[in-house]
C-alpha positions as CSV (number, residue, x, y, z in Angstrom):
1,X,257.9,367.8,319.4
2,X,255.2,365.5,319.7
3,X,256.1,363.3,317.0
4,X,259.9,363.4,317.7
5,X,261.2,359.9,319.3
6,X,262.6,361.9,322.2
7,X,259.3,363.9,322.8
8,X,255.4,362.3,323.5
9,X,255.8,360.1,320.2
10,X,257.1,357.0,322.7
11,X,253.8,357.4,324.9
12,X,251.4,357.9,321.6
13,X,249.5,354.4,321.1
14,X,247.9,355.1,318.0
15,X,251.1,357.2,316.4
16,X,250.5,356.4,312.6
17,X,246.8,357.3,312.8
18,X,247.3,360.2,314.7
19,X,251.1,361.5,313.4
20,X,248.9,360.9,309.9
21,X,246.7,363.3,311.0
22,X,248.9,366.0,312.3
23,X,250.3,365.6,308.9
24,X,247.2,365.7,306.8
25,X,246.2,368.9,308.8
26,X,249.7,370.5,308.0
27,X,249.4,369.9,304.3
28,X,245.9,371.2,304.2
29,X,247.5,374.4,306.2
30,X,250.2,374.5,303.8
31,X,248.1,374.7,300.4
32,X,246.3,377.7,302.2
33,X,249.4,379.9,303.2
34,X,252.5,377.8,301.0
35,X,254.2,379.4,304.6
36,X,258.1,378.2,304.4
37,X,257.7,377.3,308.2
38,X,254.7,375.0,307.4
39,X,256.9,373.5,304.9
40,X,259.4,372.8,307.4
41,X,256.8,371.3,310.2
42,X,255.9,368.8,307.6
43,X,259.0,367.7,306.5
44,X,260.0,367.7,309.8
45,X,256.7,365.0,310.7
46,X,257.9,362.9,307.7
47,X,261.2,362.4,308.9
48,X,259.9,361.5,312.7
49,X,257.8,359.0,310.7
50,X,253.9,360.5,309.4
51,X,252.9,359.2,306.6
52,X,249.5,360.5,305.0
53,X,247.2,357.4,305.6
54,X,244.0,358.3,303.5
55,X,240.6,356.2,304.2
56,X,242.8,354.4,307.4
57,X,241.2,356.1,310.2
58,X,239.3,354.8,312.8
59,X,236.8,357.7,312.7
60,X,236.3,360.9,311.1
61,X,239.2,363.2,311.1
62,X,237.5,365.7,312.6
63,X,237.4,363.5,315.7
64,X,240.4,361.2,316.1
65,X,241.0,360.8,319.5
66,X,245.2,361.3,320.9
67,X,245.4,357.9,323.3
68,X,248.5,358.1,325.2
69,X,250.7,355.4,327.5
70,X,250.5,356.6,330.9
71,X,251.9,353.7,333.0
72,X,249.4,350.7,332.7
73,X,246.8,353.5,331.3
74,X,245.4,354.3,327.9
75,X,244.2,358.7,328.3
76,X,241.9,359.5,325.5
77,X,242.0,362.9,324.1
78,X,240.2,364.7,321.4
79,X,241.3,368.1,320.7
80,X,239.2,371.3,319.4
81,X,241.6,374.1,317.5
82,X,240.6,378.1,317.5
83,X,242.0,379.9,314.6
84,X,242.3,383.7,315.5
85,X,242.2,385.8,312.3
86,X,241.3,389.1,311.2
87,X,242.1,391.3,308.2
88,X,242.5,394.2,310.0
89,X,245.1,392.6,312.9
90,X,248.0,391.4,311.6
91,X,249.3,390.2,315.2
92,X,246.4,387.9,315.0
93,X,246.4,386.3,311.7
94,X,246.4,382.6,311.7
95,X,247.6,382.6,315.4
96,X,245.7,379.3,316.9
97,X,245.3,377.0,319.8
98,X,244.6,373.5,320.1
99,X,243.2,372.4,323.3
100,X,242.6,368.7,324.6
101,X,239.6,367.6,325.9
102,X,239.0,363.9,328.1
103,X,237.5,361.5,325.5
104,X,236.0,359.0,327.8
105,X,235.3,359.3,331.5
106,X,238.5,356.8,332.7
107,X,241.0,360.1,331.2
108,X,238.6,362.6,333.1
109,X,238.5,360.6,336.3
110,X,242.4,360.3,336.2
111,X,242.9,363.7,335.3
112,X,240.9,365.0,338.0
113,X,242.3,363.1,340.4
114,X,245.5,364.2,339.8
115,X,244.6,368.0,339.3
116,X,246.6,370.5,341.2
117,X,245.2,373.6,342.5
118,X,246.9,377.1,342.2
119,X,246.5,379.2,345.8
C-alpha cells in the first residue's frame, strides 16, 4: 500500500530510494523463507515501480530516512523493525513491526503539535 500510486507513494519525496529499499529488504526476506507471499509483495513493489538501486543511497540502509509531502512540509522518518520469533511458538514466528520514529526535530515539533489525546 505504500508504494501503490493510490496509497502514500504520491506524498513519498524520496520514492526510488526508499521504494528501493522496501524492495531490497523484501528480497533479503525472501532468500531467508522463499515464502510465496514474499514473492508476491515483491512483485507486487516492482510493478508500483522499485527498482533495486545498489550503491545509490544517500546513507546506510540501515538508516534511510521515509521524508513525506505533507502540504508545504517535508516529515522525516526513520523506522526501527522488531522481528518476533521463537522455535517453540509458531504463532510468533517471523511476526514483526516496523515503527517510525521523527528524524529531525521540524517532524517531532509538527507531530506533537498535532497529537491527539485519548480520554
Amino acid at each position: 500500500m505504500s508504494l501503490s500510486p493510490d496509497g502514500l507513494a504520491p506524498r513519498i519525496v524520496n520514492f526510488a530510494e526508499w521504494s528501493g529499499h522496501l524492495l531490497k529488504r523484501l528480497e533479503a526476506q525472501m532468500q531467508r523463507t522463499q515464502d510465496p507471499a514474499v514473492s508476491e509483495m515483491i512483485r507486487r513493489a516492482r510493478a508500483f515501480g522499485a527498482r533495486s538501486r545498489p550503491g545509490e543511497s544517500s546513507g546506510p540502509d540501515l538508516i534511510l530516512p521515509l521524508r513525506l509531502r505533507f502540504g508545504d512540509r517535508t516529515l522525516s522518518f526513520f523506522s526501527t523493525t522488531t522481528i518476533f520469533g521463537s522455535a517453540g511458538e509458531v504463532l510468533l514466528s517471523e511476526l514483526t513491526i516496523e515503527t517510525f520514529v521523527p528524524a529531525d526535530q521540524d517532524t517531532t515539533d509538527l507531530l506533537l503539535a498535532n497529537r491527539r489525546v485519548a480520554v
